[in-house]
Residue, then its C-alpha position, 0 to 999 in steps of 0.5 A: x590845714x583848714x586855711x580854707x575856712x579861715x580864709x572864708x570864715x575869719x571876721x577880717x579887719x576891714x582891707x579897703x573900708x567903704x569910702x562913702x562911710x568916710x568923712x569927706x568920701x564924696x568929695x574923693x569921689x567928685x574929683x576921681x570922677x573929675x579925672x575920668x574924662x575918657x568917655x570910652x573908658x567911663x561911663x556915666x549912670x542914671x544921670x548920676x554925678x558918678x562914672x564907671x569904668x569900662x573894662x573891655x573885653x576881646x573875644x577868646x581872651x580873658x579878662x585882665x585883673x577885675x578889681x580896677x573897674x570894680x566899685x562897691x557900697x555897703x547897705x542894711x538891706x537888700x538892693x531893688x530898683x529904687x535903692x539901686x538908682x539911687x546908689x548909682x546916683x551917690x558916691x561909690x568906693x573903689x578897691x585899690x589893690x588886687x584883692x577883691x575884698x570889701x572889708x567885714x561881713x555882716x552888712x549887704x554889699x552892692x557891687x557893680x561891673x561894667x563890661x563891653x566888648x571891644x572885639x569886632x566879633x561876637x564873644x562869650x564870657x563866664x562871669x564868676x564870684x568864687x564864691x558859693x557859700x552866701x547868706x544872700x546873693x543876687x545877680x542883676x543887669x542894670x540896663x536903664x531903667x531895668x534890673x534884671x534878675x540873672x541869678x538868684x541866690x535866695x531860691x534853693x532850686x536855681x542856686x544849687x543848679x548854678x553851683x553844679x554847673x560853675x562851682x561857685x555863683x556864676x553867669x554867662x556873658x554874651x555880647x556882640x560888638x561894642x556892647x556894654x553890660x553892666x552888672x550888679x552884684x548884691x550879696x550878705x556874708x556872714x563871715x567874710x567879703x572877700x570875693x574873686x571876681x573873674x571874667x574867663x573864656x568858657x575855655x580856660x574856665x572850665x580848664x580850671x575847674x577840672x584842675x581844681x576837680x583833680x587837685x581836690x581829687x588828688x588832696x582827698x585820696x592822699x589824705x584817705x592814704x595817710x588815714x589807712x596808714x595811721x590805722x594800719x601803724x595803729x594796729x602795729x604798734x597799738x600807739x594811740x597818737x596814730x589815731x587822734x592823727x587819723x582823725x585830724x586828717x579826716x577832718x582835713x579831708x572834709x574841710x578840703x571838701x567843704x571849702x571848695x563848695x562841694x558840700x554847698x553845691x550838692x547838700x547845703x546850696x539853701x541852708x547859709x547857716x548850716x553851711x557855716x556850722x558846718x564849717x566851724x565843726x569841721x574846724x573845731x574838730x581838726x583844732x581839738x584831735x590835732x591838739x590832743x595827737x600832740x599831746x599824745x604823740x610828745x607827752x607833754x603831760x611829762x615833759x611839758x606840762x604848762x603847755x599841756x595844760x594851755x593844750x587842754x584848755x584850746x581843746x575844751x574850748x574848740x569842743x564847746x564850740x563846736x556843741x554851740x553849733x547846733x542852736x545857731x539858728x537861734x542866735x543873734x546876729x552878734x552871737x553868730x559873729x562872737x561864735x564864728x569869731x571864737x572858732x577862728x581864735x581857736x584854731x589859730x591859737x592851736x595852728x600857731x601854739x603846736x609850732x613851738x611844741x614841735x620845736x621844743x619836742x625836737x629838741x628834747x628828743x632830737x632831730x628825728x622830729x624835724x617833719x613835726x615841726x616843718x609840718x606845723x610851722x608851714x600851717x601857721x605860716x600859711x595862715x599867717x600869710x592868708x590873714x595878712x593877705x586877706x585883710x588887705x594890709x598889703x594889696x600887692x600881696x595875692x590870695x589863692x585859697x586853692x593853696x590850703x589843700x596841698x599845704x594841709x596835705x603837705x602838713x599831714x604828710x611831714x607829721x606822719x613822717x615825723x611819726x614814721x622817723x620816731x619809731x624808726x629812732x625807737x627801733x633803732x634805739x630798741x636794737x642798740x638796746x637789745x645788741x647790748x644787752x646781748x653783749x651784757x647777757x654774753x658778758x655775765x654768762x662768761x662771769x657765770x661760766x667763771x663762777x660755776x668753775x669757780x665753784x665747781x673747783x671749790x666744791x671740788x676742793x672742799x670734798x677733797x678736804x672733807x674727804x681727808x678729813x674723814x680718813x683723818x678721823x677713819x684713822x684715828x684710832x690707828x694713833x689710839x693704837x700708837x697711844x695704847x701701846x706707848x702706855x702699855x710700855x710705860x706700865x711694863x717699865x714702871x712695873x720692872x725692878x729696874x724703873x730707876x734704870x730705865x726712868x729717861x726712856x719710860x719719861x720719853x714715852x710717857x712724854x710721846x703718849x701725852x703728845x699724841x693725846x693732844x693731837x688726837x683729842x683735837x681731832x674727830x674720829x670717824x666714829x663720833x662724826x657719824x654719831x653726830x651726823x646719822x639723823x641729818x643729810x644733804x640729799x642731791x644728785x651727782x653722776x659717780x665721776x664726782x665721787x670718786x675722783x677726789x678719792x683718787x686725788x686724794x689717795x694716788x699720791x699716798x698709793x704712789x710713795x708705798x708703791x700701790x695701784x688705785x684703779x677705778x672702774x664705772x660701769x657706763x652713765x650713773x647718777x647717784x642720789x645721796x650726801x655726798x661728803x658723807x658717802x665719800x667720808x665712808x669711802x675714805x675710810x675704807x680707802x684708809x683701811x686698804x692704804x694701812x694694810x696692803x703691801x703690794x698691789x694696791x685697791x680698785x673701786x669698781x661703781x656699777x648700777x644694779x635694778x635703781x641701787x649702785x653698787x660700790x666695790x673696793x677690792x685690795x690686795x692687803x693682808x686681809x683679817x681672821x674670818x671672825x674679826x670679819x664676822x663680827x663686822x658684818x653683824x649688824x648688832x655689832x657697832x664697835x670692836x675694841x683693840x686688843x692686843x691680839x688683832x691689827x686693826x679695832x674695825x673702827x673705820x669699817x664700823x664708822x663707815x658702815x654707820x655712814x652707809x646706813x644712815x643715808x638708808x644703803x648697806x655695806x658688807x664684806x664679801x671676802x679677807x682673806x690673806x690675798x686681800x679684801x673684797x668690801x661692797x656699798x649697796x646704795x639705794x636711788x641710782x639713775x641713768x638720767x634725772x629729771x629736773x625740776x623746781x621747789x613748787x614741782x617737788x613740794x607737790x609730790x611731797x605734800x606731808x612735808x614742807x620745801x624753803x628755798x634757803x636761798x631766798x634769804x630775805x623770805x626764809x626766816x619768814x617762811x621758816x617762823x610761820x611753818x606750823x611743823x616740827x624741823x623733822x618735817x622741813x626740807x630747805x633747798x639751796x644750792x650752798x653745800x659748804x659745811x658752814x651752811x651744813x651746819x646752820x641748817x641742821x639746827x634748823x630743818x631735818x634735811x636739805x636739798x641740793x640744788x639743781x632738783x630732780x623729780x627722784x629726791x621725793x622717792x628717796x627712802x629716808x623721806x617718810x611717806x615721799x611719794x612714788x611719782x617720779 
C-alpha cells in the first residue's frame, strides 16, 4: 500500500546524474553530437554546438518510448528566453534508460523534446507528464527566437482547468506534414523528477484515463467494502483490531485518491505544499493504524514484546510527523526535504518490519495467518521493486504507479482474510472446545450419577444399620428380662437348703447372667439414646418409601423364619419433613415389639397423609397387653414401666420410641391390644405432596432470628462459625452428609442441622421456635 506516494514522494538517489555536473560532461557531449550526423534524425539549435534528436511521429499512431529523444539540464532558477538560448547553446544530458527520471528533487529541470510529423497528413497528439502535483511547472514551444508559453502551471485558474481536462499537466500537438516542434519543459519537485513523458492519440489517451478512472473506481469501492466489513465484524465480535484495520484502509483509499491526482485536480492544483503535507499525513496515518492493528491483531505486547516496542516507537514517530505538517509552510527548504525524507524512513520501515511479524505470527499461531503475511510481504516487495525502479539502478526495469492501487487493495484484502481465517480457527477451536467439554460434563454427570447411587446405596445401608441398631437398643431390655430371671434362679438356688447340690447349675447361671451383662453393657438401649439425642435433630426431606423400605429389608427376613407377614401400605404421594434415623429408630422398636409378641399373622404399616401431618400405623396380630399396662403407656406422665414379674414385656420400646416421636414434635398413642393383636398409631407433623426447593440465602430469609452455615463450605465454616454472636441453640448448619459421624460433630457445635436438597417448609417446622410461616 501507499507506493504511490512513495513512488512520488521518495528523495530517490540520483538514476541518471546530470552530465553537464560531471567532470569532463561536455566533451561526452561533443562527441554524442559528433555521432548524430543524420540531419532527418538531429536538429541543431540556436547555432549551438549541440544536436537534438527527432522523434517522428505518424498521424493515428502513438509515439514510441519518449526517453531516447529526451534531453535535460539542472538549474537554480526558472527558465526564460535569455537562460533558455543559452542552455540550448551548452551541453545537455540525456536519459539512458526507459525510465524517464532526472535524478533528486530540489533544483529546476529544463527538459526539451523535439517532435515532427513524419505522415503525409495532418495529426493531432496529446503531450503528457504524468504528473500533477509540482512546485513549479511551465510548458514552452521553443520556436526561434520565441518562447511560447503553452501551460502555465504557476497560475491557479489554467493549472486546475489543465488537470481537469488531462489528469496530469498536458498539451495538445497538432502538426501538418513534415512539421517539427520542439517543446520545453520546465519544472521543480519538491520530492521527486520522475516523469513519464508520452505522446498518445486523443484515442488511446483517453482509452486510458477511463480505464484509470475505473481502475481508481473499482480500488475505492473494494476498499470502502472491506471498510463496512471490518466494522460490521467489529460489531460482531467487539475485536478491536478490526478497527485500526478499517482505518488503514481508509487511508489507503484516500492515498489511492490522492496519488492519481484527484485531490490535486480538484482541491490543491495552487497549494504544491499542501498537496505534500497532504500526502505525508495520509502516509503517516496508514504506517501508524496499520502498526497498531498488528499489534492489536498478534498481541505482540505477549508474545513478541521487542518487536512491539520497535512498533511503538515507528508509530510515535509516524505521528509526530504527521503533526509537523501543519507548519510546513514555515520551513526551510532543507527541513522540508529531511521531513519528507523521514516520512518515507517511516513508512518503509513499518511496510518492511510487519513482514516479519506475519511471518513469526504465523508460526506461533499456525497457518491459518498465511494472508497476513502474503498481504504485508506483497507491499514490501512491491515497494522494494518501485524504489530499485525508480532510482534507476536497473533502466531496463519498468515503473507503472497505476500498480500500487490494486497491490494495496490486493493487501487489504489478504489482511482481512487473515482476520477472517482466525476467527474461524477461534470458532472452530471454541467447538472443539465446547464438544469436549460437553463430552467431560456428560463423563462427570455418568461419575455423578454413579456417585449419587453410591450414595444413595450407603445412606441406604447406613439407615438399615441405624435402623438395627435401634431394635437392638429397643431390645435391650428383652436380655435384661433374661439377665433378671437368671439372677432370680441363682438367688432361689442359694437360698435353698441343698445350695451345695445344685452349686454346678447355680454356678452355670450365675456365669450366663454375667456374660449377658458384658454383652448388654456394650450396647445402647433405646431408652438412653433417646435421652441422648431429644434435644438435637437432623431435619430433612424424604418421600414415605425411604422410610419404610429399609424397615421391610431389615424385619422380612426375621418375619420370614417365624413365619409372619410384614405388609406396608402408602396412601399416594407423601413427602415427610423430619430426622430421619430417629423416626425410623422408633419404628424399629415398635417393629421389635410386634416381632417379639405375635405368633401368627404378622404386622402391617400403613403411612397416609392427614390436613399437613402423616399418620404412621403399625397393626400386628400378637398376643397383645392388660388394658392398664396399655393405660399406663398412653399416659404422658409415664416415661417408663419397669419389669415385673407379672407382665411380658417392661414397655421400654414403646416408651423409648414414644420419647422419640416426641422429640421430633409428633405423638404416638395405642389405638387398641387386645388378644387378637395391637393397633399403634404415629401422628407426625410437616407432611407434604411436593416441596419447594431452595437455597441457604432463601431459607436463612425466612428464618431471620436464626442463623443458617453451610457445613459443606468447610474452608469458610469455622470462620463463619467463630464470628456468629448466638448461642448453638440459635445455629442451623446445612450439609448434605447425614452420616453419624458428622452427626455427631455437628452436635456439639450447632442446635440443628439441615439436610440437603433444602425445601422453603423446613422454616415452618415446629421445633424452629418462631420460624416463619411463609413457605
Amino acid at each position: 500500500m501507499f507506493v504511490l506516494a512513495m513512488l512520488a514522494a521518495l528523495p530517490f538517489a540520483q538514476a541518471t546524474p546530470a552530465l553537464a555536473d560531471r567532470p569532463g560532461a561536455n566533451q561526452a557531449f561533443r562527441s554524442a553530437d559528433k555521432a548524430c550526423n543524420d540531419p532527418t534524425g538531429c536538429s541543431r539549435l540556436g547555432g549551438g554546438a549541440l544536436q537534438l534528436p527527432v522523434l517522428d511521429l505518424r498521424p493515428g499512431h502513438d509515439a514510441p518510448s519518449l526517453a531516447p529523444f529526451v534531453r535535460y539540464a539542472k538549474r537554480s532558477a526558472p527558465i526564460d528566453r535569455a537562460v533558455a538560448d543559452a542552455m540550448l547553446a551548452a551541453p545537455l544530458a540525456r536519459v539512458t534508460g526507459p525510465t524517464i527520471h532526472f535524478g533528486p528533487p530540489g533544483r529546476h529541470t529544463a527538459v526539451l523534446l523535439k517532435v515532427r510529423n513524419a505522415g503525409g497528413a495532418q495529426g493531432s497528439w496529446i503531450l503528457t507528464t504524468g504528473r500533477g502535483s509540482l512546485a513549479y511547472f511551465r510548458l514552452f514551444e521553443v520556436s526561434g527566437r520565441e518562447l511560447t508559453l503553452l501551460v502555465d502551471g504557476t497560475d491557479a485558474r489554467t493549472a486546475s482547468d489543465n488537470l481537469r481536462t488531462y489528469q496530469a499537466f498536458s498539451t495538445e500537438l497538432v502538426l501538418e506534414p513534415g512539421q517539427e516542434r520542439l517543446i520545453l519543459i520546465d519544472f521543480l519537485s519538491a520530492n521527486s523528477t520522475y516523469m513519464p513523458l508520452r505522446i498518445a492519440t486523443y484515442g488511446t489517451f483517453f482509452k486510458e484515463r477511463r480505464a484509470n478512472i475505473a481502475m481508481v473506481s473499482g480500488v475505492v469501492v473494494g476498499t470502502v467494502v472491506l471498510i463496512l466489513l471490518n466494522f460490521l465484524f467489529f460489531a460482531i465480535t467487539g475485536y478491536r483490531e478490526f478497527i485500526w484495520l478499517a482505518v488503514a484502509e481508509a487511508f489507503f483509499a484516500l492515498n489511492t485518491l490522492h496519488s492519481e491526482g484527484y485531490f490535486t485536480i480538484f482541491f490543491l492544483a495552487d497549494k504544491p505544499l499542501t498537496g505534500v503535507a497532504v500526502e505525508d499525513v495520509i502516509k503517516c496515518g496508514f504506517a501508524a493504524t496499520m502498526a497498531q492493528f498488528c499489534r492489536s491483531f498478534v498481541n505482540t505486547a505477549k508474545y513478541f514484546p521487542k518487536r512491539d516496542i520497535a512498533l511503538k516507537g515507528l508509530i510515535s514517530a509516524a505521528l509526530a510527523i504527521a503533526l509537523l505538517q501543519a507548519g510546513l509552510s514555515f520551513y526551510p527548504r532543507w527541513l522540508l526535504a529531511a521531513l519528507h525524507s523521514a516520512t518515507w524512513i517511516v513508512t518503509v520501515a513499518v511496510a518492511f518490519f510487519l513482514p516479519v511479524i506475519g511471518f513469526a505470527a504465523m508460526r506461533q499461531f499456525g497457518r491459518q495467518l498465511w494472508p497476513l503475511f502474503a498481504g504485508w510481504a506483497s507491499l514490501a516487495l512491491f515497494i522494494l521493486y518501485a524504489a530499485i525502479a525508480s532510482m534507476g539502478l536497473f533502466t531496463w526495469l519498468p515503473i507503472n504507479w497505476h500498480l500500487a492501487g490494486p497491490v494495496g487493495l490486493f493487501e487489504a484484502i489478504m489482511v482481512t482474510l487473515a482476520l477472517g481465517l482466525n476467527l474461524k480457527k477461534i470458532q472452530t477451536d471454541k467447538l472443539a472446545a465446547d464438544t469436549n467439554y460437553a463430552r467431560s460434563l456428560a463423563e462427570r454427570v455418568r461419575i455423578s450419577e454413579r456417585a449419587a447411587r453410591l450414595a444413595e446405596e450407603k445412606a441406604f445401608a447406613l439407615a438399615t444399620v441405624h435402623s438395627q441398631n435401634a431394635m437392638l437398643h429397643a431390645s435391650g431390655h428383652d436380655s435384661k428380662q433374661v439377665i433378671l430371671a437368671l439372677n432370680s434362679a441363682v438367688e432361689v438356688l442359694k437360698r435353698g437348703g441343698d445350695a451345695d447340690k445344685h452349686r454346678e447349675l447355680t454356678d452355670l447361671l450365675q456365669g450366663s447372667a454375667a456374660y449377658l451383662s458384658g454383652i448388654v453393657s456394650t450396647t445402647i438401649s433405646g431408652a438412653s439414646i433417646v435421652g441422648s439425642d431429644m434435644d438435637f435433630i437432623t431435619l430433612s426431606s424424604f418421600p414415605a418409601e425411604a422410610l419404610t423400605e429399609p424397615l421391610v429389608m431389615m424385619f422380612k427376613t426375621s418375619f420370614a423364619q417365624k413365619k409372619l407377614t410384614l405388609d406396608v401400605e402408602i396412601a399416594g404421594e407423601i413427602m415427610i419433613l423430619s430426622d430421619r434415623p430417629l423416626l425410623m429408630r422408633a419404628l424399629a422398636n415398635l417393629l421389635g415389639n410386634s416381632y417379639h409378641y405375635t405368633d401368627h399373622g404378622g404386622a402391617r404399616v400403613h403411612v397416609a397423609a392427614q390436613g399437613g401431618q402423616v399418620a404412621v400405623t403399625i397393626t400386628d396380630s400378637g398376643k397383645g397387653m392388660p388394658a392398664d399396662v396399655m393405660a399406663r403407656l398412653n399416659d404422658e406422665a409415664v416415661t417408663r414401666l419397669r419389669a415385673d414379674e407379672t407382665n411380658d414385656g417392661s414397655g421400654s420400646g414403646f416408651q423409648s420410641a414414644k420419647r422419640l416421636i416426641e422429640a421430633l414434635s409428633g405423638s404416638i398413642r395405642i389405638l387398641s391390644s387386645t388378644p387378637a393383636g395391637t393397633e399403634i398409631q404415629i401422628i407426625l407433623p410437616h407432611a407434604f405432596l411436593a416441596v419447594s426447593p431452595c437455597s441457604v440465602a432463601d431459607i436463612a430469609e425466612l428464618l431471620p432470628g436464626l442463623h443458617l452455615i453451610d457445613f459443606d463450605q468447610r474452608d469458610t465454616f469455622e470462620a463463619a462459625l467463630s464470628t456468629v454472636p448466638a448461642p448453638k441453640e440459635q445455629i442451623i448448619a446445612c450439609t448434605y452428609d447425614d452420616t453419624s459421624i458428622t452427626r455427631g460433630r455437628l452436635a456439639d457445635l450447632v442446635g440443628m442441622v439441615f439436610i440437603k436438597p433444602l425445601c422453603r417448609e423446613m422454616a415452618a417446622h415446629p421445633r424452629l421456635k418462631g420460624g416463619s410461616k411463609e413457605v
